[in-house]
N, CA, C and O atoms as CSV, one atom per row, in Angstrom:
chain,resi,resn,atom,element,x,y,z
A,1,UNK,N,N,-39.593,0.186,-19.116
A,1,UNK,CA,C,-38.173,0.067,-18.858
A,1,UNK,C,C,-37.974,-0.317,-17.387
A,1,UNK,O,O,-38.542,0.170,-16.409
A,2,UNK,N,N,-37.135,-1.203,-17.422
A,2,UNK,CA,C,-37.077,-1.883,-15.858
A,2,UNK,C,C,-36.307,-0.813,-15.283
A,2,UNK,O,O,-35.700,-0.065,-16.049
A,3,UNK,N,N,-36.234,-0.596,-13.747
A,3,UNK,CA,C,-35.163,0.033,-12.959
A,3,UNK,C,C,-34.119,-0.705,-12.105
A,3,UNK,O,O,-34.344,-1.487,-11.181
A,4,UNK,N,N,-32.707,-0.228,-12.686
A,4,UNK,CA,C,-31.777,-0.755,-12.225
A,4,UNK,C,C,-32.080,-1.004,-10.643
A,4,UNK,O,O,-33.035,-0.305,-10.304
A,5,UNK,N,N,-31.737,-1.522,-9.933
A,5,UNK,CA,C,-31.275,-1.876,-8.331
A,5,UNK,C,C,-29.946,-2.344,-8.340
A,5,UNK,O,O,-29.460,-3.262,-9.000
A,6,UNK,N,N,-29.305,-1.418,-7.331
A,6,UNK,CA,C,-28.267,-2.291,-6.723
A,6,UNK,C,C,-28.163,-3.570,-5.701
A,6,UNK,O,O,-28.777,-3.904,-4.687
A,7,UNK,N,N,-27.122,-4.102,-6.440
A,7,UNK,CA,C,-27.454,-5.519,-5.770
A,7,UNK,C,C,-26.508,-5.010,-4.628
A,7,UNK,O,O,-25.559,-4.264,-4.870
A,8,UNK,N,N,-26.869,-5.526,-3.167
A,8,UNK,CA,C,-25.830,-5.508,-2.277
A,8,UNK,C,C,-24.846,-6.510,-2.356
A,8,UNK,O,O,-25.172,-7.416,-3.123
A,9,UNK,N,N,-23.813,-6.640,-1.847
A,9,UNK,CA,C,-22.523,-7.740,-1.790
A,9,UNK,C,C,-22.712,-7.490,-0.226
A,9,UNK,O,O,-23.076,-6.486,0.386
A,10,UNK,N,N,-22.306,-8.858,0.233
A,10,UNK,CA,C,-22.559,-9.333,0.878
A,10,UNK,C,C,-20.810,-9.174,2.129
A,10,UNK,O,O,-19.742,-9.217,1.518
A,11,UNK,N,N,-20.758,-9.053,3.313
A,11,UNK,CA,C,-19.399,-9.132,3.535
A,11,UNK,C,C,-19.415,-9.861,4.937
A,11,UNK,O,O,-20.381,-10.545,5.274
A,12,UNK,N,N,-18.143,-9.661,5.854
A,12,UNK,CA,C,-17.993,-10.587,6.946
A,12,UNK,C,C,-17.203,-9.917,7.948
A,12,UNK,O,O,-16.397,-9.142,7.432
A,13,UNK,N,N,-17.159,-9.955,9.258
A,13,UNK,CA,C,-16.134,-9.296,9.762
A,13,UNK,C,C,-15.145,-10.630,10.347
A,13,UNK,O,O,-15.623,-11.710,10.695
A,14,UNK,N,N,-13.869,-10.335,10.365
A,14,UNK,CA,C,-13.408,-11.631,10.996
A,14,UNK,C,C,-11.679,-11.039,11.377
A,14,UNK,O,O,-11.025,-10.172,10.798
A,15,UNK,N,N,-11.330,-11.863,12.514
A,15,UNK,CA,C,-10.268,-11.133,12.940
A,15,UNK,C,C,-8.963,-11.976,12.910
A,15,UNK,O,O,-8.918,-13.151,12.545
A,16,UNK,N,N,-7.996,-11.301,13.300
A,16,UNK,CA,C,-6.517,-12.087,13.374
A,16,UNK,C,C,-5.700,-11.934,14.677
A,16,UNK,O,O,-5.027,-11.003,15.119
A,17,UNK,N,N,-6.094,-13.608,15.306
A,17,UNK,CA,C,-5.587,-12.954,16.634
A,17,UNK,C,C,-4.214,-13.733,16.942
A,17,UNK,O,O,-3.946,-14.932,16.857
A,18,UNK,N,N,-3.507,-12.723,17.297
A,18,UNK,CA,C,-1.669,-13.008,17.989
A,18,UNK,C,C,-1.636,-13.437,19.348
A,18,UNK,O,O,-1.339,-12.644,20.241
A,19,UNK,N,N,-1.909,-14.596,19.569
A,19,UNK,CA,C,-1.943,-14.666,20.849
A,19,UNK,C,C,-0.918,-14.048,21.835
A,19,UNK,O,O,-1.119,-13.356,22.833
A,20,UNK,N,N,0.280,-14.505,21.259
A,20,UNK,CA,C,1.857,-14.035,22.070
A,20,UNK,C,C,1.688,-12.650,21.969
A,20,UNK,O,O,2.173,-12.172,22.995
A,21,UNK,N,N,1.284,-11.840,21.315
A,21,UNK,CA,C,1.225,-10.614,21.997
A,21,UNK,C,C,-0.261,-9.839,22.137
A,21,UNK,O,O,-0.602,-8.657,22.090
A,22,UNK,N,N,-1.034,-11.228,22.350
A,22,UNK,CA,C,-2.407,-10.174,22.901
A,22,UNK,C,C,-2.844,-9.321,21.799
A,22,UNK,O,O,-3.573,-8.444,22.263
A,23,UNK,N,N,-2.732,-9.231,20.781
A,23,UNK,CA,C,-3.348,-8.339,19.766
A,23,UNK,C,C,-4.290,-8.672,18.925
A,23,UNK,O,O,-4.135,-9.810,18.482
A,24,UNK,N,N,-5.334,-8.036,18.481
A,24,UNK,CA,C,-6.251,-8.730,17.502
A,24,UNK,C,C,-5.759,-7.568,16.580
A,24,UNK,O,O,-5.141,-6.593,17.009
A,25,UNK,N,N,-6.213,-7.837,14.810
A,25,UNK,CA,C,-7.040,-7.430,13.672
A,25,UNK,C,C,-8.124,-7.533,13.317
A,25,UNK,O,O,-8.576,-8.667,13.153
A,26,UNK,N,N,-8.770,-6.613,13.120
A,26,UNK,CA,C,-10.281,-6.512,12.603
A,26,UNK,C,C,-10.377,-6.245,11.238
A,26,UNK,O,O,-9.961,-5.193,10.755
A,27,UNK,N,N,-11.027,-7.348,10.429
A,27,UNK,CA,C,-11.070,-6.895,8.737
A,27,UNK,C,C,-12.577,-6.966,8.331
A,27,UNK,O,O,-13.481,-7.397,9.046
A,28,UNK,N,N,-12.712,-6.404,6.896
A,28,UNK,CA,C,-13.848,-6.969,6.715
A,28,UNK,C,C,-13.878,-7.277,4.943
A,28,UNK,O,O,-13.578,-6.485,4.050
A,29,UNK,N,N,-14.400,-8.868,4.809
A,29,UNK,CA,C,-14.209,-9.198,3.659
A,29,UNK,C,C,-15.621,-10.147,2.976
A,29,UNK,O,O,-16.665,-10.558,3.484
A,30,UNK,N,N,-15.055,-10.226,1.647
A,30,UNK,CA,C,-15.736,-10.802,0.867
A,30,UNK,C,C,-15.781,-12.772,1.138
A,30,UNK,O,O,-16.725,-13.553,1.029
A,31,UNK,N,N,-14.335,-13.006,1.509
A,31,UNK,CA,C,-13.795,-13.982,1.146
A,31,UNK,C,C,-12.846,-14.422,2.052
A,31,UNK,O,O,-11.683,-14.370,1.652
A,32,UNK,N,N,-13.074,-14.913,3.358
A,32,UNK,CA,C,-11.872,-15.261,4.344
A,32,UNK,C,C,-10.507,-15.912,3.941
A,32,UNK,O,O,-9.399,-15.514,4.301
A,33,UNK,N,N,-10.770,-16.950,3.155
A,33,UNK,CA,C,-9.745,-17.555,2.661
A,33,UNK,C,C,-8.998,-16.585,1.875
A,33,UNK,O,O,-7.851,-16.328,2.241
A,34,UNK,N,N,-9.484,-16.005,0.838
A,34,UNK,CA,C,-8.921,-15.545,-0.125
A,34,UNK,C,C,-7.920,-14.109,0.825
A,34,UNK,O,O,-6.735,-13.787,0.742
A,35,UNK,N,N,-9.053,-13.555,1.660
A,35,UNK,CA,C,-8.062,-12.412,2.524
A,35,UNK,C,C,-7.085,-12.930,3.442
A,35,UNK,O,O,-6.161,-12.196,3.793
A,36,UNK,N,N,-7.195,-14.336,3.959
A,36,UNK,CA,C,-6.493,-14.545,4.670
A,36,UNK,C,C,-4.777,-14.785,3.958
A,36,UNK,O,O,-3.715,-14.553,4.534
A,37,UNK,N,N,-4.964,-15.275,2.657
A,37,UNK,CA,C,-4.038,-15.316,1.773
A,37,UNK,C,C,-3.045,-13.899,1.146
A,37,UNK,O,O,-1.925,-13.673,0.687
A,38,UNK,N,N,-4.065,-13.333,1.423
A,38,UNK,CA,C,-3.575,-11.650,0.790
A,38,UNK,C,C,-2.495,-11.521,1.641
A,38,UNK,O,O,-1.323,-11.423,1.277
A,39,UNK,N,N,-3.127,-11.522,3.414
A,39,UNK,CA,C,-2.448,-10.943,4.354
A,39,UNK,C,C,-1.247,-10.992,4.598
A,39,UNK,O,O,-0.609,-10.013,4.983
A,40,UNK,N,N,-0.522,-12.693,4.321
A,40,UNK,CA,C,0.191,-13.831,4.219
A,40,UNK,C,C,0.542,-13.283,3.316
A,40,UNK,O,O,1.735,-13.291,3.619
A,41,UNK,N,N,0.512,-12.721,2.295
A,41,UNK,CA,C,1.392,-12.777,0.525
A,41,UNK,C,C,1.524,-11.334,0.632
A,41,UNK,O,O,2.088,-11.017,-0.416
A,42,UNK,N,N,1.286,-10.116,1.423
A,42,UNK,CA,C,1.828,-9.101,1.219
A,42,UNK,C,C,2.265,-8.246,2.129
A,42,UNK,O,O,1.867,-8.150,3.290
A,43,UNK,N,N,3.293,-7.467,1.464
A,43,UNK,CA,C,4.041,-7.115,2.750
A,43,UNK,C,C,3.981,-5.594,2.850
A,43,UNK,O,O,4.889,-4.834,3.187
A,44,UNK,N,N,2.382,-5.219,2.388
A,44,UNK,CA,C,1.787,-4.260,3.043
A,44,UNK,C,C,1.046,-4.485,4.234
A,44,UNK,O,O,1.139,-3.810,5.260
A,45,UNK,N,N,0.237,-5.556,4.033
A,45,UNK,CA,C,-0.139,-5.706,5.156
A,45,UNK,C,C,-0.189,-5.522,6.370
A,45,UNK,O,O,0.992,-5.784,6.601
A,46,UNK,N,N,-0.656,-5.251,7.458
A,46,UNK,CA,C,-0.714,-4.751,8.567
A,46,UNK,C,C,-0.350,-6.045,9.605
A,46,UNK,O,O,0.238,-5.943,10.682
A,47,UNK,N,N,-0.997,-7.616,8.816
A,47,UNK,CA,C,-1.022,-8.664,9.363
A,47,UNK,C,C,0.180,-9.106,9.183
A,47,UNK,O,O,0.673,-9.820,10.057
A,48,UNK,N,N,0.825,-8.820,8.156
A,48,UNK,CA,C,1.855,-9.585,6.957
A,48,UNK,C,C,3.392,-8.936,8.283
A,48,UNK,O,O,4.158,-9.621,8.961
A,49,UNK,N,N,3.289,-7.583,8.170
A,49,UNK,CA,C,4.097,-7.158,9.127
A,49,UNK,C,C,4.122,-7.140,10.545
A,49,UNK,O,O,4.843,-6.364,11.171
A,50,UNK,N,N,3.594,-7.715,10.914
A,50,UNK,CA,C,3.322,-8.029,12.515
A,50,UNK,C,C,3.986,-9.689,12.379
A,50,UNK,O,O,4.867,-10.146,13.108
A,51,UNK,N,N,3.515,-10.182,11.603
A,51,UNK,CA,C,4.332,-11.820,11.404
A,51,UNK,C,C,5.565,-11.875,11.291
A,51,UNK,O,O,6.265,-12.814,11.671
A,52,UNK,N,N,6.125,-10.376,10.495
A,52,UNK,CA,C,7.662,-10.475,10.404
A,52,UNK,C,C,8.075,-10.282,11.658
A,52,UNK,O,O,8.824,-11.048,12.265
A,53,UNK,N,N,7.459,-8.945,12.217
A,53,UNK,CA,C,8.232,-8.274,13.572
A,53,UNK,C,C,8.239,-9.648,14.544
A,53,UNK,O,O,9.254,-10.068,15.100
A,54,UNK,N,N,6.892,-10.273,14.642
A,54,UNK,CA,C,6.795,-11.379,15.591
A,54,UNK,C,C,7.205,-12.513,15.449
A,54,UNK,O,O,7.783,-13.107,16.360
A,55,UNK,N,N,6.963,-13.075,14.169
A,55,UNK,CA,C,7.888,-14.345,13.729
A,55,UNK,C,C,6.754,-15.438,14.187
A,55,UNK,O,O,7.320,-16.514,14.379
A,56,UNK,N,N,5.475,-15.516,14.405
A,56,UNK,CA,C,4.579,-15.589,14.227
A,56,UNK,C,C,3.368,-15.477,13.816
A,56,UNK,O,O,2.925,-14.332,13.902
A,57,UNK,N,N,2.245,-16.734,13.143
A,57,UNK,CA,C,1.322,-16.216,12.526
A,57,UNK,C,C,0.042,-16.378,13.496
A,57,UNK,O,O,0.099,-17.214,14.398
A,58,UNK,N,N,-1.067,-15.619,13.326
A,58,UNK,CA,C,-2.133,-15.162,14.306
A,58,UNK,C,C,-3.320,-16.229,13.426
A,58,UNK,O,O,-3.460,-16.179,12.204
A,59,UNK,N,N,-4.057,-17.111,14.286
A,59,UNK,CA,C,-5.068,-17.219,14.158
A,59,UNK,C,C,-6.625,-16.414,13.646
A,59,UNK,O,O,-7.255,-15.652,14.379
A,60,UNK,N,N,-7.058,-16.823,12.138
A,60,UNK,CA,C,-7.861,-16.391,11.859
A,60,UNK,C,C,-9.319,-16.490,12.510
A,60,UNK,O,O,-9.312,-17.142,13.555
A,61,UNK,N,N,-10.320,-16.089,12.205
A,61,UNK,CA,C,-11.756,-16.297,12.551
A,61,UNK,C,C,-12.601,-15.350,12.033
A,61,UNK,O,O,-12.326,-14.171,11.806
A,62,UNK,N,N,-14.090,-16.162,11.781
A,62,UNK,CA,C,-15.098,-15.160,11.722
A,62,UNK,C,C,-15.950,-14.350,12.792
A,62,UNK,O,O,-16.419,-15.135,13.615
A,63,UNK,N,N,-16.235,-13.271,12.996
A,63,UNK,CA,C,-17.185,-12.493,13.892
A,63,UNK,C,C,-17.767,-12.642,13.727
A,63,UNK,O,O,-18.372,-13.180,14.654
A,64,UNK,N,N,-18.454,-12.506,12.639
A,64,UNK,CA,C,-20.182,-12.203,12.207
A,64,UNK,C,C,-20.013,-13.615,10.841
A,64,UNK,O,O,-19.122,-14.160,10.190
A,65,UNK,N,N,-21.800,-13.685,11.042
A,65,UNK,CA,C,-21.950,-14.082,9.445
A,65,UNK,C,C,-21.797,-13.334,8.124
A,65,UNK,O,O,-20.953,-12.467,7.901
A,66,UNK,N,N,-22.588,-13.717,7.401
A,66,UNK,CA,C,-21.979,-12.374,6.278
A,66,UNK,C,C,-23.229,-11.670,6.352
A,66,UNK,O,O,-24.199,-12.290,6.790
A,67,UNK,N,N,-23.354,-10.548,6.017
A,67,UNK,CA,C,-23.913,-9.199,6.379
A,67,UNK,C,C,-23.690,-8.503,5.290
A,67,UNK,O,O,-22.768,-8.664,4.490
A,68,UNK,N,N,-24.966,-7.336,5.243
A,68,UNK,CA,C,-25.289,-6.518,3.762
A,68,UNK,C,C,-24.437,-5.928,3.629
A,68,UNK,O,O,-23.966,-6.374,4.676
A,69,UNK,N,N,-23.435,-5.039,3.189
A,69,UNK,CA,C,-22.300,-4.406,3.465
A,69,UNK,C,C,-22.217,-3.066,4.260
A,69,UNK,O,O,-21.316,-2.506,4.885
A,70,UNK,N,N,-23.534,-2.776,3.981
A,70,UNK,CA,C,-23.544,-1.406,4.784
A,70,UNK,C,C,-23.612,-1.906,6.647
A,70,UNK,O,O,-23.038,-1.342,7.578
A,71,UNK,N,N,-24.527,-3.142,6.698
A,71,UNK,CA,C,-24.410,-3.384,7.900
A,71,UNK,C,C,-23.070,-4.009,8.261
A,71,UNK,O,O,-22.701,-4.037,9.435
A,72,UNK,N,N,-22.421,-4.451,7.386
A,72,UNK,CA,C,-20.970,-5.139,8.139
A,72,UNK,C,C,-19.856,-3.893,8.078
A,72,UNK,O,O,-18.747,-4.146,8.549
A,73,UNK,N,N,-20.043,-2.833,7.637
A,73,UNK,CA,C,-18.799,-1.662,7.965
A,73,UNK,C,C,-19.567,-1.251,9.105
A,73,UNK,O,O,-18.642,-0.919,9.846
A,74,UNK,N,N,-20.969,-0.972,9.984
A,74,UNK,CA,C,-21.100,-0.637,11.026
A,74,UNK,C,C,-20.437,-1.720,12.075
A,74,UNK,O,O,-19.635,-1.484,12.978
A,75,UNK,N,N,-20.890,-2.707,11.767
A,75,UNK,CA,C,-20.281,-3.920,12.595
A,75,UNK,C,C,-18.529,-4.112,12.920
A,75,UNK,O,O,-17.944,-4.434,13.955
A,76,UNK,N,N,-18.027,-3.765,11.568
A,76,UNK,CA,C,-16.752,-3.108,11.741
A,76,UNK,C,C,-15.988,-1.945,12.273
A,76,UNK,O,O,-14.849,-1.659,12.642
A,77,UNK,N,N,-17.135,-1.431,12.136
A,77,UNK,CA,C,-16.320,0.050,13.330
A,77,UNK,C,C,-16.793,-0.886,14.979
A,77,UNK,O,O,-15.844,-1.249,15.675
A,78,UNK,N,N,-18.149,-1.184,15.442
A,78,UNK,CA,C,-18.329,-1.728,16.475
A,78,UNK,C,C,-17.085,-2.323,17.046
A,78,UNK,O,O,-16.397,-1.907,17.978
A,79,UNK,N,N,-16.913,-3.541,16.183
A,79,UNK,CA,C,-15.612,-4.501,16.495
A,79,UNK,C,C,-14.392,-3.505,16.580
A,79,UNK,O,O,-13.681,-3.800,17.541
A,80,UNK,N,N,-14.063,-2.732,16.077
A,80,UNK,CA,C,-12.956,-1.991,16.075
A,80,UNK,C,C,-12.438,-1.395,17.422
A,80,UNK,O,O,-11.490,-1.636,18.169
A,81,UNK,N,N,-13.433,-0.548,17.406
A,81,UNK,CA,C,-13.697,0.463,18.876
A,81,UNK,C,C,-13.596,-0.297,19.808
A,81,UNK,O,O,-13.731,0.116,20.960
């Protein structure tokens, strides 16, 4: 009988930066595009509401390449802090 392994998923850290007010976001995803779309389409968002208050949208980017996931939530607290 074979033994299961977990497969890792793979993730990214990448941020959202406001220039006009000097602020970054730090996320970490599967899928830049696809999160960058979330951010933009909901108005939970942390990003989504900073666009309203500001009336501007923040430049995306990647930090890292993509990374095992356990190493990209360390990389994400790094970036955070």
């Amino acid at each position: 009988m074979k033994k299961k392994t977990r497969v890792q998923s793979k993730r990214l850290i990448y941020s959202a930066y406001f220039k006009e007010a000097n602020s970054i976001y730090i996320g970490l995803t599967k899928n830049l595009k696809v999160r960058k779309q979330g951010h933009l389409n909901n108005d939970n968002s942390a990003v989504y509401q900073h666009i309203e208050e500001y009336g501007y949208e923040p430049v995306f980017g990647e930090l890292t390449e993509m990374l095992d996931e356990e190493e990209a939530q360390k990389q994400e607290e790094y970036w955070v802090n």
